[in-house]
C-alpha positions in Angstrom: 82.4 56.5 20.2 79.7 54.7 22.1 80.1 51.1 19.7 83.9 51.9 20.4 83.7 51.9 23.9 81.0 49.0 23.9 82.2 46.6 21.8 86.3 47.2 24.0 84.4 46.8 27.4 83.2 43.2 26.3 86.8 41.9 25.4 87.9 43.7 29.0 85.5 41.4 30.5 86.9 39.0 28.9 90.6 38.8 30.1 90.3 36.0 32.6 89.2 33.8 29.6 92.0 35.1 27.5 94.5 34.2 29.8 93.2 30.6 30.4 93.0 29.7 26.8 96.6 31.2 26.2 97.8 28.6 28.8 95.7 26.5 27.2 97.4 27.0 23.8 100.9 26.9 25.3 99.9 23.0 26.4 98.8 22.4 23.2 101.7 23.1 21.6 103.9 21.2 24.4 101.5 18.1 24.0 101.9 18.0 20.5 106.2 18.8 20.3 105.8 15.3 23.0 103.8 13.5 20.5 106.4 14.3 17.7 108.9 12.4 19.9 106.7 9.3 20.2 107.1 6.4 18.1 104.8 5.9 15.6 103.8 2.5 16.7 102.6 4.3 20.3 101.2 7.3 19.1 97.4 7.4 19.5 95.4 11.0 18.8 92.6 11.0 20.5 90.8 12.8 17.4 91.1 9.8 15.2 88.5 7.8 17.2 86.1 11.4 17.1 86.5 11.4 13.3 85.6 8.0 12.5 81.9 8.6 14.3 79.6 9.5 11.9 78.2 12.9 11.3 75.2 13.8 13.8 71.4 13.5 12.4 69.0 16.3 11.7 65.1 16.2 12.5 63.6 13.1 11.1 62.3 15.5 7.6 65.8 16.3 7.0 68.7 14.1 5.2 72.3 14.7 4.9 73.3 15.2 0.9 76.5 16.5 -0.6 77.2 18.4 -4.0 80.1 19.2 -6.1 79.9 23.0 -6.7 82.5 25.5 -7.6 85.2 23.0 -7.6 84.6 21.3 -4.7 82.4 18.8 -2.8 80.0 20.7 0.0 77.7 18.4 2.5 74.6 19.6 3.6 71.2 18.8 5.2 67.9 19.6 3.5 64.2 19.2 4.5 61.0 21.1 5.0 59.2 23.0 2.3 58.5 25.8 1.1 60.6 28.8 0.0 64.0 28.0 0.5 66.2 28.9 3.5 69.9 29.1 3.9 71.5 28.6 6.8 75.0 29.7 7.0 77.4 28.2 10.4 80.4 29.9 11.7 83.7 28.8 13.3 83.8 26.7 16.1 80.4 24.9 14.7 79.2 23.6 11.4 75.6 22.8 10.5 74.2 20.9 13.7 74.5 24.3 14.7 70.9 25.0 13.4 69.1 21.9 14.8 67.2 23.4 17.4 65.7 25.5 15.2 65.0 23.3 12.2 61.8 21.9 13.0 60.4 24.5 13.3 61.7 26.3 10.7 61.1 23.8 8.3 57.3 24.3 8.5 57.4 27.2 6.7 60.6 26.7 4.5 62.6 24.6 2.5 66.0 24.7 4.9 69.5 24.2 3.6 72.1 24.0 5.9 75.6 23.3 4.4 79.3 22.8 5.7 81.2 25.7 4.7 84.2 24.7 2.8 86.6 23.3 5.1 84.9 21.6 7.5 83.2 18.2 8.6 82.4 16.3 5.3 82.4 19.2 2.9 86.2 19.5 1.2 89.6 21.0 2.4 91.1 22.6 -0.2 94.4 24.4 -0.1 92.9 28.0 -1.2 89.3 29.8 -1.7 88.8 30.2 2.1 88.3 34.4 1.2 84.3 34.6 1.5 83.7 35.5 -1.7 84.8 32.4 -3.3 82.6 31.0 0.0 79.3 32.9 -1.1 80.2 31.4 -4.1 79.8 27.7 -3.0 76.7 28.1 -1.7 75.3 29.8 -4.8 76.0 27.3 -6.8 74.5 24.8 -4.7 71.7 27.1 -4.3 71.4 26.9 -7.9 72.0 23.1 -8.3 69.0 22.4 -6.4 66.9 24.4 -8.6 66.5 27.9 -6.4 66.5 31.2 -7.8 65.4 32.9 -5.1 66.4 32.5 -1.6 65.9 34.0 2.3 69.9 33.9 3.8 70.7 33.7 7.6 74.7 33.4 8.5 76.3 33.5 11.7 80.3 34.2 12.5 82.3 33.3 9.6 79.0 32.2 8.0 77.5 36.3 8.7 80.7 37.2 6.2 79.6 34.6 3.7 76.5 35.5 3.5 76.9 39.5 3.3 79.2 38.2 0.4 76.4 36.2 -1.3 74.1 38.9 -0.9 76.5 42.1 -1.9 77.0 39.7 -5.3 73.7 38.3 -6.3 71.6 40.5 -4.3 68.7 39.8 -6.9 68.8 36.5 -6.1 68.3 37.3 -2.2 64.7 38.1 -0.4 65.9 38.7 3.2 69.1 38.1 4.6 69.9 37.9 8.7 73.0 38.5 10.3 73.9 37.0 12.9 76.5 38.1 15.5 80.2 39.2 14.2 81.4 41.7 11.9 82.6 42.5 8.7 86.2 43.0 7.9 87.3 45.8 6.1 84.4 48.0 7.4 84.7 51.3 9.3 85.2 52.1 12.9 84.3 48.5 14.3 86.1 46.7 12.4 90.0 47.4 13.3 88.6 48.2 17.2 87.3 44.6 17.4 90.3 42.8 15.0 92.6 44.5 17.5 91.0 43.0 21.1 90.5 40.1 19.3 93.9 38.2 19.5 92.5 34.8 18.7 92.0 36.4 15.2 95.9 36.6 14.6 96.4 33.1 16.5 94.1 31.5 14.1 95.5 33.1 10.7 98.5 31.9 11.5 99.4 28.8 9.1 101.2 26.9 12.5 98.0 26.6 14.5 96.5 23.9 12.5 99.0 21.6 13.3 99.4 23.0 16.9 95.4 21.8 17.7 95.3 19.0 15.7 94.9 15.9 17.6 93.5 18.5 20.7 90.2 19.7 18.7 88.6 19.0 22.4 90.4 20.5 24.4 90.9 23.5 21.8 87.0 23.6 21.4 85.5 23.6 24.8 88.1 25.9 26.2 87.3 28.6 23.2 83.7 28.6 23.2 83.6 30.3 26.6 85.9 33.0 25.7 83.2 34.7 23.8 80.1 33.4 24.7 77.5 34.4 28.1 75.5 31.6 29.0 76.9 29.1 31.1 77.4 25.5 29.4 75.4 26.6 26.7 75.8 23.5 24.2 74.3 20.1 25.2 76.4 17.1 25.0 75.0 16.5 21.6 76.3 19.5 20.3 79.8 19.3 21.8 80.1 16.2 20.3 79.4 16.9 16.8 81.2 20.2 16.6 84.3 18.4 18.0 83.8 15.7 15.5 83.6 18.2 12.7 86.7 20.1 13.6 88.5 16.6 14.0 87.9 15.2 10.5 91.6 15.2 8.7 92.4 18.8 7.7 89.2 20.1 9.8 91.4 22.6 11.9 94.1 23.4 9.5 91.1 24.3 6.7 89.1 26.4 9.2 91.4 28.5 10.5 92.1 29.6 6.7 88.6 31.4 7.4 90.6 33.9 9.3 93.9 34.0 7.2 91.7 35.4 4.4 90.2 38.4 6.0 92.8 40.9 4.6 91.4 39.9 1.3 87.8 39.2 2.6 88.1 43.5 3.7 89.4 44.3 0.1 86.6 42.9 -1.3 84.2 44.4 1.5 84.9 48.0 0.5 84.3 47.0 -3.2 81.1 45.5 -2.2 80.1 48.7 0.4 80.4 51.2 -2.7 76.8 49.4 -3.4 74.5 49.3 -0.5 72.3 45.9 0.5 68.7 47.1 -0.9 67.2 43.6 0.8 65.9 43.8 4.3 68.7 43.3 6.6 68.1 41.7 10.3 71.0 42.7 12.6 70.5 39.6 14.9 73.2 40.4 17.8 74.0 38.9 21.1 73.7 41.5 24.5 77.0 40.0 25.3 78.4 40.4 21.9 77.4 42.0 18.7 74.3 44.0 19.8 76.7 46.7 20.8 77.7 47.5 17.4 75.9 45.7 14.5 72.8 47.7 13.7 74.7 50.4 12.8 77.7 48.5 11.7 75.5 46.7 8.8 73.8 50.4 8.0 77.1 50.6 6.6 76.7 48.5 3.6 72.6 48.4 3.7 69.4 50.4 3.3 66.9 48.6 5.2 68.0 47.3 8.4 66.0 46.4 11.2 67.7 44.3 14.8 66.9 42.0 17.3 69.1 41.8 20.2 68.8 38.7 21.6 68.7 38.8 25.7 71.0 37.2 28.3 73.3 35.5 25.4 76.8 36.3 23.7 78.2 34.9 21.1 76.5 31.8 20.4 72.7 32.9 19.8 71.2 30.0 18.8 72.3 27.6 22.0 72.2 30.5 24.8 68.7 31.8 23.8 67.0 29.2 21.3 63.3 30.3 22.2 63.9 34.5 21.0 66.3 33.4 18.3 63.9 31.3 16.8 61.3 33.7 17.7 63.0 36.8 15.4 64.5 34.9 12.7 60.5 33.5 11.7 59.2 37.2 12.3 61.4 38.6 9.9 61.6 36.1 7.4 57.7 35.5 7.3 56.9 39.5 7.2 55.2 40.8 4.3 
């Protein structure tokens, strides 16, 4: 009862935002019924001109790469060494999500950070958008760069992937770290949070795509503070490579497909929860957000899980506390 009552006072406090990004949406989808009455020859998306900039650089020992795994082509940045590292984004980001923490990181690991299928310069397929087929990616690049044997971080959608990754080749896994959200399909959270969470349902919905497309800025920067803490968390860095990422052809239409597969994604959650995580588990939530609920939330699918609950942040650790997020995720990855 105490997550439940938690986890619905956060989304109470959250109703101002709600209502802003609904009018926001209800713009959206004015702006873009004008823009189908506009001649071709006048029409002008402001995303094209975002799309064409390149892709944002990592730390100077990192380099952009891409692979062709599982069917499709996924981009990611690698650098560092050491054992390897994989670092999984969510929605509403992609891998520049990660590059405060990279240099960092990278002294003591080998640090992967991919595009989840979907998004920025990794491919858009129609279908394989439920996190299984996700995990799935990323083990096979995993495997194509010679790994056997990795430590997994994923935050948002990417928390999903990798509980996926880890629930199917858990041999394969030394440590994994969640990161702020939830699994779908699991038990009392779950349905409490899917239900306050209306964006979930906005998302899924195979119109949206086309309702943000062309407005990935205005979509973006109005959404982040709906569930985040920290004021202007993101630097203009950031902003503009997220936006970027979302705006590349297909980027919104693709991501929200994250969302449209999490009837499936809890099907497959309940097989996977029959067989409990043996790896150590970091339940890594936000004060504002997840810490409410997801220690005991991932005791539900594993043995040894330990938390961190980052301080004066919400949904988006790694920008609104950088320093104890950093801080945790090295202290639990390097521990014997």
């Amino acid at each position: 009862m105490k997550t439940n009552l938690l986890s619905i006072s956060f989304f109470k406090g959250k109703t101002k935002h709600f209502f802003v990004f609904g009018f926001l949406l209800l713009t959206l989808i004015s702006c873009n019924k004008k823009a189908e009455e506009t001649p071709v020859a006048e029409a002008k998306p402001a995303a094209a001109e975002t799309a064409q900039t390149p892709p944002a650089n990592p730390p100077a020992n990192f380099k952009h790469a891409t692979a062709e795994v599982n069917g499709v082509k996924i981009h990611y940045v690698i650098g560092g060494k050491g054992d390897p590292l994989v670092l999984v984004h969510g929605f509403g980001q992609n891998w520049y999500m990660w590059n405060r923490l990279l240099p960092e990181l990278s002294k003591h690991f080998t640090v992967i950070a991919p595009d989840l299928r979907g998004v920025g310069e990794s491919d858009k397929p129609e279908s394989g958008y439920d996190k299984k087929t996700m995990a799935t990616d990323i083990h096979e690049l995993v495997k194509k760069l010679g790994y056997n044997n990795i430590n997994l971080a994923g935050h948002d959608i990417g928390l999903m992937v990798a509980y996926a990754y880890a629930a199917q080749y858990g041999n394969e896994v030394k440590k994994v770290a969640l990161m702020d959200a939830l699994l779908p399909g699991i038990e009392p959270v779950w349905s409490n949070v899917k239900g306050s969470a209306w964006w979930f349902g906005f998302f899924a919905w195979p119109a949206s795509g086309d309702i943000v497309k062309g407005k990935e800025k205005e979509f973006l920067t109005n959404f982040w503070p709906v569930v985040g803490h920290a004021k202007d968390p993101f630097t203009a860095e950031e902003t503009a490579e997220f936006i970027r990422a979302y705006a590349v052809e297909g980027g919104t239409t693709a991501a929200f497909k994250w969302f449209g597969a999490f009837d499936q994604d809890g099907k497959d959650n309940l097989i996977f929860a029959k067989k409990k995580l043996k790896m150590p588990l970091l339940a890594m939530g936000g004060e504002y957000f997840a810490a409410a609920f997801l220690k005991d939330h991932s005791k539900l699918v594993a043995e040894n899980v330990s938390e961190s609950k980052i301080a004066r942040s919400g949904h988006w650790l790694v920008q609104e506390n950088t320093a104890q997020v950093q801080k945790d995720l090295l202290a639990f990855f390097l521990a014997k």
